[in-house]
Structures are given as C-alpha cells and as structure tokens.
N, C-alpha and C positions, 0 to 999 in steps of 0.2 A: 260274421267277422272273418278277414282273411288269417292267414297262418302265413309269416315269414321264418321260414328254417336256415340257417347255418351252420355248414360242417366242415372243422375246422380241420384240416387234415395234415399230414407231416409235410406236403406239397404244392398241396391247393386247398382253395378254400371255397367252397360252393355254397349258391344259394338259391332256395326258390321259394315261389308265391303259392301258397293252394287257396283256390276260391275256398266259400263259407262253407260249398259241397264237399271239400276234398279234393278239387280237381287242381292239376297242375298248370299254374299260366303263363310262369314263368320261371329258365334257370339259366344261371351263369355262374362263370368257376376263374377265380385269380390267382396268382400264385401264391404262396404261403410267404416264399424267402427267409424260412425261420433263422437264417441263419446271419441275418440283419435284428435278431433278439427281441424281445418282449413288446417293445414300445409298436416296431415294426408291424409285429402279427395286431396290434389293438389299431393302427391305423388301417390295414387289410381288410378287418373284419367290418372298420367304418364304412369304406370303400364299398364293402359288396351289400351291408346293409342300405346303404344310401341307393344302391342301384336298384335295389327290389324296392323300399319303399316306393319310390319315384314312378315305377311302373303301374303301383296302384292308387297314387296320387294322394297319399296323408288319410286312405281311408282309414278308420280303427282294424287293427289286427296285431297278433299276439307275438312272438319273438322267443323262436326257441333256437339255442346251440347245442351242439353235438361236438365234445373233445377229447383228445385223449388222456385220460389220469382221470380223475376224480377231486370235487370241492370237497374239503371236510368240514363237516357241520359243526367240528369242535371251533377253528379255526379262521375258517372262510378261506382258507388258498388253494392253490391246486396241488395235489400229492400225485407220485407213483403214473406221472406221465414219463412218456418215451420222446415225447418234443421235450426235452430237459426243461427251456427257458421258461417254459408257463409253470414249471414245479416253483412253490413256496411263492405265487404271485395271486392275488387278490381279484383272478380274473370276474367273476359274475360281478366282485361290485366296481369294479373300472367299467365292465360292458354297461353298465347301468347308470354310471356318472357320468360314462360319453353320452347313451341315449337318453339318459332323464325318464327312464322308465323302467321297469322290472323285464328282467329277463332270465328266463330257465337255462339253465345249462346241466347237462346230463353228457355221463360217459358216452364215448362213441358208439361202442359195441351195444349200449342200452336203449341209441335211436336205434340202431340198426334192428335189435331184439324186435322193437315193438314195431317198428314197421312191416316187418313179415309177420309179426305174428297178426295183427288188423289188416292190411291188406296185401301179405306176399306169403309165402308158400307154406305158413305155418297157421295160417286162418282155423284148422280144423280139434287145435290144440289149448287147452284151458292152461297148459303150465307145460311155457316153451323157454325152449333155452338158444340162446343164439352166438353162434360163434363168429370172429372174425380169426381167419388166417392169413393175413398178408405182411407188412413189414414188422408189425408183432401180431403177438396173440390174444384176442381179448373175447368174452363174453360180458352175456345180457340175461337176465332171466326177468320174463314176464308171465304173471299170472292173473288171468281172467280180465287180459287188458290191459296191466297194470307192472309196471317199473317195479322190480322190490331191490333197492337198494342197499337194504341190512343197518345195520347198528351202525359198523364203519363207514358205509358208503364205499364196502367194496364188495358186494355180494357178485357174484359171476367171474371173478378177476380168477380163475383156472388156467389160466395163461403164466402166471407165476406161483404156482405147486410144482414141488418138485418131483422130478419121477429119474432122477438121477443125482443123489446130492454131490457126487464125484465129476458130473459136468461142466459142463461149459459154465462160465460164468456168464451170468447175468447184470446187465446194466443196472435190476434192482438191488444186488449186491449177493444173490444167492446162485448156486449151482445148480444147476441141470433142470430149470426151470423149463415146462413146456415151450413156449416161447424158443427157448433157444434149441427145441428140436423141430416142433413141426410147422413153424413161421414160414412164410418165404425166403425172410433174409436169415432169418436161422439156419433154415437147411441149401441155400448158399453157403454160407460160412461154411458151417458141416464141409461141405463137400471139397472144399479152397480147401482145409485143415486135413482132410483124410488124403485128396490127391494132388495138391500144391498146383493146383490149376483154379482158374475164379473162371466156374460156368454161370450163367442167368439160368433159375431154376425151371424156363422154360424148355432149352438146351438140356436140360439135363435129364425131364421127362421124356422128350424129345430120343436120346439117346437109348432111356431104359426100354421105352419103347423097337426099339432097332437092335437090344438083346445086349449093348455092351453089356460087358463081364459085372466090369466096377460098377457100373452105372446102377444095373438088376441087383446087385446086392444091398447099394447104398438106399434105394427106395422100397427092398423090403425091408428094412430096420426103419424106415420110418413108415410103413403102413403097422408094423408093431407099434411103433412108438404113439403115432395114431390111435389104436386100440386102446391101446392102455389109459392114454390119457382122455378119452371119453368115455371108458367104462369106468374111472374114477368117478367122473360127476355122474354118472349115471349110477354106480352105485349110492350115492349120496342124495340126489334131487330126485333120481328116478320122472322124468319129465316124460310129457305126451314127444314132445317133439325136438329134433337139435338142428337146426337152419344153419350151413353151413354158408358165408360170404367169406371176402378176400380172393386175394388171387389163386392159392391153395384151391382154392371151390372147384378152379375149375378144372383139375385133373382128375375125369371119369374113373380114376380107379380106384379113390378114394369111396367113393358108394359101393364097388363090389370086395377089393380087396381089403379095405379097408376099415370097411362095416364088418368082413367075415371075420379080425382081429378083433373089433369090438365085442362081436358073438362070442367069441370065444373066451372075453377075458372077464364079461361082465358077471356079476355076482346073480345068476339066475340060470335057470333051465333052459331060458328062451329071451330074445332081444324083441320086445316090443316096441319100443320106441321107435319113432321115425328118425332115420338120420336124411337130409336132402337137403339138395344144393336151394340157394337162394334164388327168389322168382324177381324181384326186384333190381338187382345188380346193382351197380353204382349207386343207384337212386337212394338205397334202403335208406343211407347213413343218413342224407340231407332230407328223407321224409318223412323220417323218425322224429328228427330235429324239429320240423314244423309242429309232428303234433304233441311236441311236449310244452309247446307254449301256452300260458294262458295269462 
C-alpha cells in the first residue's frame, strides 16, 4: 500500500507519496496562508492531498498528517497549537468528512520523532526523544518504534515547562517557557528586547561568531539555557537518544557548547545519551507524517 504524508506547517504545507517499500516518489509543498483562517488551511490541505493522490492514480494507500498542537481524545479538537486558528477546531474529523476516509493526525514534532528514529539519525536508540527548535519548540518521544503520546496527548510538549517563571510570556499563557528561550523566533525576540535591534537569528550567530561583545554574551545564556532545558527531560525520560531538528539544529555549537551545559547540569556523573543534529532535514516532519497512516 502506498503512504500519502502531510505536514501541515505555520507556512507551508508539504506532501509526499512513499512507495509500499518506503521509498519517496513524490513531494510538493503550497503555502499554508494561515492567515486566511481555518476554512482556508482545510481547503490547502485538499489541494495537496489531491496532487499526491493523482500521482499515484486512486491506488489504495494510507493518509497521515503531521500538525502543530495536539487532538484531545476527550474532545476531538485541536489544543495548545501555535497556528491559533486550528486550536478548539474538529480538525481530524473535517480531514475525514472532506476525504470520506480515516485519517491519522499526530503532533508535528511526534512525525518528526519517529522518522529519525526508523530511518534518520536516531535508528540506533529504543527510547528517542526528538526535538524541534525552530519557530517554537516542540518534542516527540518514541519508543521501540512507537509514538507515546500520554494520557493528555501531550507527552514530549518540554517546549512549554518553564525554566523561568518570571519570563517572557508565552502565547500558552505561561512565563518563561522554554519555547520562549531557545526557539528561533524566541531567541529573536530575546535579542530585539535586550538590544532594540530586530536581528534574524542567523545574523546573530553570525555575529557571536566574529566575537561581538553583546552578541558572545547573549548566546552564552542560551547555550545555558539550552543545558538546562535538556537535562530537565533528561533527567526525567533519561532517553538512548535526543535528535535535534528546526532551524536551531543547525548552529554547530549547540553539539559542543551546548551538550557541555547539558553535561554539566544533568542529574548524573556522566552524559550518556546521544544529543545530534537531524539526518533527515526538512523531510523528517512530512515522513513521519506518511508513516503514521494506516
């Protein structure tokens, strides 16, 4: 049976086909526009399911989404998303009333989990934990293959524990939620609020790299703040592995300086766990998404 995945993102929306093997045949990505509201994103998500179907011509295969927030199974809506418009809306059974068939939808960061953990950089790990760092902060925790979701259906959500209650506020309504230090758009902010300048937190690696004053201090308070918030889960999950994606990933200094904060904060004599960047990239979220269908 093929696997059609969709990942529904704050910007775009991606899709692709994996043959019955696994293999990728086909992908394509349209904009989200969330900002044309609910109805909008459910016609979007038609749009790019209708293009993947079509390329494998109505054969049987499975349909799985990848979003951000979470269905509650008390309720059936979406909660504790950061696209606002999908919170308190009935997404899986709308996708389901458009398609006339069942469809999976699971957190983002929980495709993202399992796809490195089955085939990206965390293959080697029975009980992996997977992070995204980019416009928020979200995990995934997978074990022995397997999404564990939790009671709530918020199992992984470490992106909003606090490790500052006197923080920044958070769009979930709380203070000094990770999210709002070590995200992308967090640690923008951060930086706009410390130096009334608005750098792209590329620029601003960029900088700490070339020794500015401000720059080296404001990215060691977050390679601490980093620390901290991953030897939190780790003191708690204690996982083989933590896969790190988003665009966060991809500042190499988060593996040496950043892992050596973790060493230093974790509840143990010694840091075993693997921290490393994502093998997958982009791909992870949308082939996560495929193989959560069935």
């Amino acid at each position: 049976m093929y696997r059609i995945g969709i990942d529904l993102g704050g910007t775009k929306i991606e899709g692709v086909v994996l043959d019955p093997a696994g293999i990728e045949l086909f992908r394509q990505r349209i904009p989200t526009e969330q900002e044309l509201g609910y109805e909008h994103i459910l016609s979007n998500i038609k749009k790019i399911y209708h293009i993947m179907s079509d390329h494998i011509g109505g054969d049987a295969h499975s349909i799985g989404l990848g979003a951000p927030g979470a269905v509650s199974h008390r309720t059936g809506v979406v909660k504790k998303s950061n696209t606002l418009c999908l919170n308190k809306k009935p997404l899986k059974d709308d996708l389901e009333k458009m398609f006339g068939r069942e469809v999976e939808v699971q957190n983002d960061a929980n495709c993202f989990a399992l796809a490195e953990a089955l085939s990206g950089a965390a293959t080697d790990g029975s009980l992996v934990f997977g992070v995204i760092m980019g416009t928020g902060c979200g995990g995934g925790i997978v074990y022995n293959g397997s999404v564990i979701n939790g009671r709530q259906d918020i199992a992984g959500e470490w992106g909003h524990t606090s490790i500052d209650p006197e923080g920044p506020l958070c769009y979930c309504g709380s203070r000094g939620c990770v999210e709002t230090y070590i995200s992308g758009a967090g640690l923008e902010r951060l930086y706009e609020s410390q130096f009334s300048e608005r750098v792209v937190l590329k620029d601003i690696v960029n900088r700490y790299r070339e020794n500015d004053y401000h720059s080296v201090r404001f990215m060691e308070h977050f390679f601490k703040r980093f620390g901290r918030a991953l030897a939190n889960l780790i003191n708690v999950l204690d996982p083989d592995v933590i896969v790190i994606g988003g665009g966060v990933s991809n500042i190499d200094e988060i593996y040496t300086k950043g892992v050596e904060e973790v060493r230093k904060q974790v509840f143990s004599d010694s840091l075993e766990t693997s921290i490393l960047k994502n093998r997958l990239g982009d791909s992870a979220g949308v082939i996560g998404a495929a193989l959560i269908g069935r």
